[in-house]
N, C-alpha and C positions, 0 to 999 in steps of 0.2 A: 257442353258436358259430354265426354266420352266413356262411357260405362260407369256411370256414378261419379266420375271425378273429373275435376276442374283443374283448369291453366291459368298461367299468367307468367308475364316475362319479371326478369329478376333487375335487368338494365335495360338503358336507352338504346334504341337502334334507329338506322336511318336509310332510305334511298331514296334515291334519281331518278326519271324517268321525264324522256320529253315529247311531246306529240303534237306535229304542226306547228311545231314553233316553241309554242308553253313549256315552260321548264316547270316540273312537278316536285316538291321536297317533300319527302314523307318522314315524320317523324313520331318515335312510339316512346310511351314511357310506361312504367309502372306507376299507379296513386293507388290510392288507400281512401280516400276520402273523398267527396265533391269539393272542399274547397283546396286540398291539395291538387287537384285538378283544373280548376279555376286559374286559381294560384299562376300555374305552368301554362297553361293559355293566355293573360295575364303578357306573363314575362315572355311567350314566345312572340307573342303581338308583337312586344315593345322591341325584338330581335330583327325581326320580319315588318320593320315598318314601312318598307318601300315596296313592297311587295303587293297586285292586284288582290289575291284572298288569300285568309288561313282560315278555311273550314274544320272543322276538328271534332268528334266525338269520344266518347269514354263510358265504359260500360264498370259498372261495379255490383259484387255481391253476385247473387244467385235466388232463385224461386222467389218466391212474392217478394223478400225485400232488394230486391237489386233494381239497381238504379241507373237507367239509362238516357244520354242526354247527346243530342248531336245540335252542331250550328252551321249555318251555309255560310256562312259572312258574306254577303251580298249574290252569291252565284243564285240563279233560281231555282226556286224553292225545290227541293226534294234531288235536285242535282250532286250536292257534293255531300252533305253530313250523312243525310240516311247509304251512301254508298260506303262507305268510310265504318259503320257501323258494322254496315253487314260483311265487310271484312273482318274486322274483330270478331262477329258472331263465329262466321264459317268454321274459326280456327278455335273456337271454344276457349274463348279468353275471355278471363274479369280482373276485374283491377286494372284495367289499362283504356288508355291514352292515347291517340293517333289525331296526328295534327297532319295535314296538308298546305302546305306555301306554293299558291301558284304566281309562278310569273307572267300574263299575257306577251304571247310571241308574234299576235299580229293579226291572227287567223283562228275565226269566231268557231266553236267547235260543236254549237249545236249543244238541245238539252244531252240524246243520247252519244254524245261525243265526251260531253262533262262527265256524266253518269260511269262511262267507260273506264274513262282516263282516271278518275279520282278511282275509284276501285282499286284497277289497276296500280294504283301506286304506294295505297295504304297496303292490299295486299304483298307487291313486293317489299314494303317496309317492313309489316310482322315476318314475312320469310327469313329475314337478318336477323330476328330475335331466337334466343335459345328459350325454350320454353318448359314452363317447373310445374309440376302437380301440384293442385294446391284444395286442401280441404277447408269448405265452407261449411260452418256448422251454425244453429240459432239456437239461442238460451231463452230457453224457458223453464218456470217455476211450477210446477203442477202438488196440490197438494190433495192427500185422500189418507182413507183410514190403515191402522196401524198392519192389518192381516194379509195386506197386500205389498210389501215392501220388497219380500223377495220375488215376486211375480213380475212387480211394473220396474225392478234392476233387469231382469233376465228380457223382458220386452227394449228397453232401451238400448239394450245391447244388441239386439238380434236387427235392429232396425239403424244400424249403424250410428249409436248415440253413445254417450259421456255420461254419467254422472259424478258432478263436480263438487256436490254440496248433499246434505241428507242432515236436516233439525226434527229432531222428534218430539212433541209438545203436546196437545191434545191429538191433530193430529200431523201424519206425516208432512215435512215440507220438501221437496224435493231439488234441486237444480241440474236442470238436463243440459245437453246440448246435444242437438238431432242436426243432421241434415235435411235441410229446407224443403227439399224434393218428399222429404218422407213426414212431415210434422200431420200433415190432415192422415193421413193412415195408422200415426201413432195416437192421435187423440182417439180416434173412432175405437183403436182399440181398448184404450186405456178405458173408456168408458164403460165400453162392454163386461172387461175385466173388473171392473169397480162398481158396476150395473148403476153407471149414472153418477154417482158419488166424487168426481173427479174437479176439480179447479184448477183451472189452467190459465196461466198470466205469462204472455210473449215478454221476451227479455233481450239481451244485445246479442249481435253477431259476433262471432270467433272465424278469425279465418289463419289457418294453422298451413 
């Protein structure tokens, strides 16, 4: 995240890179989900089936609910996935995908050699990709009494939120969308503003 807001690539990108031999394929996608992610590991396996590894990690979402998952496929452990990873970190990306196909060249390259090398190639793979701002927001329902309607709009706003839904019944219902980063400093104050009286029920992600 770069001053509040978030990346992600719109298409697939690729590079090459070879070190002592090892041919490195780096490959990045966009996903939206774990199992469209799966999915695409999956079907790059079955692409790359001749191939020594495809370690591959993919980050999704943002603050508490984002969901981060890396695999070494046989390299040792902490070698290829978590490098891979923190390529995508560096570059402030969610919703994306980075698979690596290495091909063994002959000549063993050592833990910090792997470590290096797979970086190195996820990295120059996100460099291929054009990269899109992307707002992650989280729904949630918060419901409180009727005298505070215009206060806790004018709060959601100020703290970079939506409101998408508003039932008024006994009492108010509300449906927000905040960003992630900011939900613990909205509730705390919704509370304060509401001296306690506030019910709050986590809802799905939007990412716009």
């Amino acid at each position: 995240m770069i001053n509040g807001k978030y990346f992600t690539i719109k298409v697939g990108c690729s590079a090459e890179i070879r070190v002592k031999g090892s041919r490195f394929i780096g490959r990045a996608f966009p996903v939206a989900t774990p199992e469209e992610a799966l999915s695409l590991i999956k079907a790059l396996t079955r692409e790359y089936h001749h191939a020594s590894h495809r370690p591959c990690a993919y980050w999704l979402g943002a603050g508490e609910g984002r969901v981060l998952r890396y695999h070494d496929d046989g390299e040792p452990s902490g070698t290829a996935g978590i490098p891979i990873l923190q390529a995508i970190e560096r570059r402030h990306l969610t919703n994306t995908l980075v698979i690596v196909i290495r091909y063994f060249g002959g000549t063993k390259l050592g833990k910090g050699g792997l470590v290096r090398a797979y970086h190195r190639c996820a990295a120059a793979t996100l460099e291929q990709c054009s990269l899109h701002p992307m707002k992650i927001l989280e729904g949630v329902r918060v419901r409180f009494d009727h005298p505070y309607v215009s206060r806790v709009q004018g709060l959601v706003s100020r703290f970079g939120g939506e409101v998408n839904e508003i039932q008024q019944d006994r009492r108010v219902s509300m449906l927000v969308a905040i960003p992630p980063e900011k939900k613990t400093e909205l509730k705390e104050m919704l509370m304060n503003l509401c001296r306690g009286a506030v019910e709050w029920e986590p809802g799905k992600r939007f990412d716009i």
